[in-house]
N, C-alpha and C positions, 0 to 999 in steps of 0.2 A: 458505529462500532469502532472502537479503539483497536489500533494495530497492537494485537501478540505480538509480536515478535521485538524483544528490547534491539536498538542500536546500539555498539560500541563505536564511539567516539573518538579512541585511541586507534586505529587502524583505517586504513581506505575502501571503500567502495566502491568493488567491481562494476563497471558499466555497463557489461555484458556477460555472458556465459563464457562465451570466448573467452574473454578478458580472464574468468576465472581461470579457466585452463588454464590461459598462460601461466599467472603465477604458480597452480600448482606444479606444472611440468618443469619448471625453474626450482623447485626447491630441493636439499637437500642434507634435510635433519628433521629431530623432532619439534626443535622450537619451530623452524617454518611451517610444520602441520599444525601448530597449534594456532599460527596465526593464519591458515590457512582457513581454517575453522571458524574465528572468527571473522573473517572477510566475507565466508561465504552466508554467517549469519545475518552483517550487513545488506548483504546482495538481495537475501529473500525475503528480508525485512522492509528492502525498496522495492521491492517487485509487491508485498503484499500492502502497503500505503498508496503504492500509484491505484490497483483495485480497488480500495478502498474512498481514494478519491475520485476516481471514476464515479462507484455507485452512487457516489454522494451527491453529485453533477447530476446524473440521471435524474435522481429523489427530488432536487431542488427544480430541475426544468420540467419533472411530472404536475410538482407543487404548481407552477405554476402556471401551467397551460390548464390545468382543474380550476384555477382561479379564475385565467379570463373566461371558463365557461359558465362555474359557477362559483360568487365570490364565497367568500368564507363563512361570512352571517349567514348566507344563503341557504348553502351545503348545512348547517349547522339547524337552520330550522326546520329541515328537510327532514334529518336526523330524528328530529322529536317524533316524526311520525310512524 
């Protein structure tokens, strides 16, 4: 699955929750909430890719402990039955 959530490239990414806070507790106008907004759309944009390559990690170590048990022509002729 492709990550929703676009990154903006013009602004930094929070490293943490924390880290948001701080910048928003530091701001003090509308343009800082606007870039406040999008920071924190970076933040959840990296939080849902790290997920994302998690699962993928999992899928590819399931793939292949299913291979050493049964190869893949194997599993496949198994199928026709």
């Amino acid at each position: 699955m492709k990550n929703p959530l676009v990154r903006t490239p013009l602004f930094i990414t929070p490293d943490s929750l924390e880290h948001l806070i701080d910048i928003a507790e530091s701001m003090t106008n509308g343009s800082e909430a606007w870039r406040m907004m999008v920071m924190t759309m970076n933040y959840c944009h990296q939080q849902v890719q790290a997920e994302l390559d998690r699962e993928e990690a999992r899928q590819e170590e399931l793939s292949v402990m299913r291979d050493a048990v049964a190869p893949r022509k194997d599993r496949r002729q198994l199928e026709l039955f």
